[in-house]
C-alpha positions, 0 to 999 in steps of 0.5 A: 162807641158800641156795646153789644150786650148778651150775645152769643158770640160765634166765630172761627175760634169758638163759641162764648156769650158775652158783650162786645165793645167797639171803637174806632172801627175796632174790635177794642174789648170782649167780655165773656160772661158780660161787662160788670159795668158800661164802659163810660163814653160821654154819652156817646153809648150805643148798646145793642141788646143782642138778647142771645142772637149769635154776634159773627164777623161779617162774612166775606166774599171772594167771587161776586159779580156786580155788573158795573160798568157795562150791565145797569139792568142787571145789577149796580155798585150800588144796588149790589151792595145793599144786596151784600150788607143786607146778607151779612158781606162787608167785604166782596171781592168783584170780577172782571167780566164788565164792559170794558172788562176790569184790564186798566186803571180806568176802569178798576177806579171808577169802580172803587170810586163808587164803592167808596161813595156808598160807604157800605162795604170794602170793595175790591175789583179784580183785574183779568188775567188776560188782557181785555179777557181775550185769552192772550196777553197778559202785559197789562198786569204791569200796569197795575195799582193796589189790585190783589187779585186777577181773574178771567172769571166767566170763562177758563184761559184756555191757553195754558201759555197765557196762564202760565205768562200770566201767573209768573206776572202776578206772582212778581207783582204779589198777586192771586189768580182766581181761575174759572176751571173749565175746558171749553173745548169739553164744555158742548160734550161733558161739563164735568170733565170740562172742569177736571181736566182744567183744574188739574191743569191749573194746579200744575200751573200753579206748581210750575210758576209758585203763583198763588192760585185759587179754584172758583166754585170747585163742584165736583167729586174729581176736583175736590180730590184733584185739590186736596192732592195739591195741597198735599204737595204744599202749592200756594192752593185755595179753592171754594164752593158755593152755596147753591153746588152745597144745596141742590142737585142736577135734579134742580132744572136751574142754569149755574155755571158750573152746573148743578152736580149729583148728590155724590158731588155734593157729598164729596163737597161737604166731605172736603169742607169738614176735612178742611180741603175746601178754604171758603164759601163764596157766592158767585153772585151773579144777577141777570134780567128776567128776560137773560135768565129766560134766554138762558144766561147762568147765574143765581142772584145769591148774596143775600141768601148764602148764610142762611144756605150754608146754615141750614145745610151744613150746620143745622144738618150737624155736619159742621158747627157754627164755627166752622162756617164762619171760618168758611164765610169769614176768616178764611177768606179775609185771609186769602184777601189780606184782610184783619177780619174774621175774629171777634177779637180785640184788634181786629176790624169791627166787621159783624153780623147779628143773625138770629139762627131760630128763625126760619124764613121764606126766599122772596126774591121779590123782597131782594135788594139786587136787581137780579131776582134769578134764584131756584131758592124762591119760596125755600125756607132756611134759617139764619135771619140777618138782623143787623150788619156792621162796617168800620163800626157803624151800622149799614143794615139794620132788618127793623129798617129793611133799608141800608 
């Protein structure tokens, strides 16, 4: 049993100070204002003074990418997930773009096995769309067991038959598809017309079959639009953006894939957050060796800066409240995933973040619990210190210690 006393408790319903009493993995009382006694527990008591920190659900990730199996020099289950707890995730769901890629059971269970043994975190893998990710076939999805979500992630399906094939699959089987937007036949001459053309595609897709469909890392004015519109049309549609598409610019001479847009795309972005088009933030994580980032491979090491990211640049810049980006970071994507999270509420999971939001803090890549130290972030100050992580009710990161 844990108390946190005097917290500044913050999530997507509002904003309130008060104690939290957790059992059991649950969220089980919320007192506004504090408890006018300790509950009695036998001794068993652990009381947090939050001392006026904000006390948040843990945040949720829905596109992260992990390495494993295939890539150890790059990233590891197990490292990935000291990196997650240690930026406020107790939730990621990982892509299939490992080696072999995530299209059996074999493969999908070996990487819960491990996530299961670190105890650190809810870990979800994603299966691909296509078998293998070779862009054609999609007779494996029958095969599988337990998996929420399905995606190619990497690469765009550039049949729009096999898609198609493939979210009437997933649809039969309550699955979501996550789609990379982008035509690579336009990837060598124009990126931003790469993803466009290939999100409006996989909209009309997603009205043809009634899949539900989500759009990874939306990063342009056009497709931001492209969204809202099929949303309008009432589809089964999702999108996110990522930190690094809400805080940089192409003026930035950084690898990411999709690439670094205008401040006339980062505008629209945050345009499409505020008016609710956008459903989450997710990281797109994505961990590389010194030597692949210097040979040019895409990708920022992400996890555990996002918050303080997304704090500095949308909340403290007064665009959105605090709320609202724990909708962004974890209600509204514990939704799409199915999960009972994202509140700071009696009968909801005991998955919260005590972050101090005063406290100001230089990126130190070297101070990165993943293996990949690949950020343009390094040496940036943001606010928004993760102090403490809590999973199921216990306590796997805690910043006195600095180790999960």
């Amino acid at each position: 049993m844990t108390v946190f006393r005097n917290a500044r408790i913050v999530d997507a319903a509002g904003e309130r100070l008060g104690d939290v009493l957790v059992e059991g993995g649950l969220v089980v009382s919320v007192a506004e204002g504090g408890f006018p006694a300790l509950p009695g527990s036998g001794g068993m008591l652990e009381i947090i003074d939050a001392a006026g920190r904000v006390l948040m659900p843990s945040f949720v990730d829905l596109h992260a990418h992990f390495r494993d199996p295939g890539f150890p020099e790059k990233e590891t289950i197990e490292t990935g997930l000291a990196a997650a707890v240690r930026g406020g995730y107790t939730a990621v769901n990982l892509m299939a773009n490992t080696n072999p890629p995530c299209s059996d059971m074999k493969t999908i269970r070996y990487v819960r096995e491990k996530a299961e043994r670190t105890g650190l975190a809810t870990v979800h893998q994603c299966a691909t769309i296509t078998e293998g990710m070779k862009g054609e076939g999609c007779g494996h999805i029958s095969g599988l067991s337990g998996v929420r979500f399905l995606s190619d992630d990497g690469r765009g399906v550039a049949d729009a038959l096999a898609l198609y094939r493939g979210m009437l699959a997933a649809r039969d089987a309550g699955m979501v598809v996550i789609e990379h937007a982008e035509s690579s036949e336009f990837s060598k001459i124009d990126m931003r017309l790469a993803e466009d053309s290939m999100t409006a595609r996989d909209i009309e897709l997603c009205a043809a079959t009634g899949c539900p469909l989500h759009i990874a890392h939306v990063s342009t004015k056009g497709s931001a639009a492209l969204v809202a519109l099929g949303k309008s049309r009432g589809l089964l549609l999702t999108c996110e953006a990522t930190p690094h598409h809400l805080a940089l610019t192409d003026s930035t001479s950084y690898r990411v894939n999709p690439p670094l847009r205008t401040a006339e795309d980062i505008e629209a972005l945050v345009a499409a957050i505020e008016s609710g088009t956008i459903d989450c933030i997710s990281t797109d994580h994505a961990p590389h060796t010194a030597g692949d980032k210097a040979d040019g491979a895409p990708g920022i090491s992400g996890i555990e800066t996002a918050f303080a990211i997304c704090y500095t640049v949308l909340v403290r810049s007064g665009r959105i409240g605090l709320p609202r980006l724990s909708e962004l970071m974890s209600l509204g994507p514990a939704r799409i995933w199915g999960l009972n999270r994202g509140l700071v509420k009696p009968g909801f999971e005991a998955e919260l973040v005590l972050v101090d939001t005063g406290i100001e803090s230089r990126v130190d890549p070297g101070d990165f619990a993943s293996k990949g130290k690949n950020t343009p972030f390094a040496g940036m100050g943001f606010f928004g210190r993760i102090d403490l992580t809590m999973h199921g009710g216990r306590i796997v990161y805690d910043s006195k210690k600095e180790k999960p």
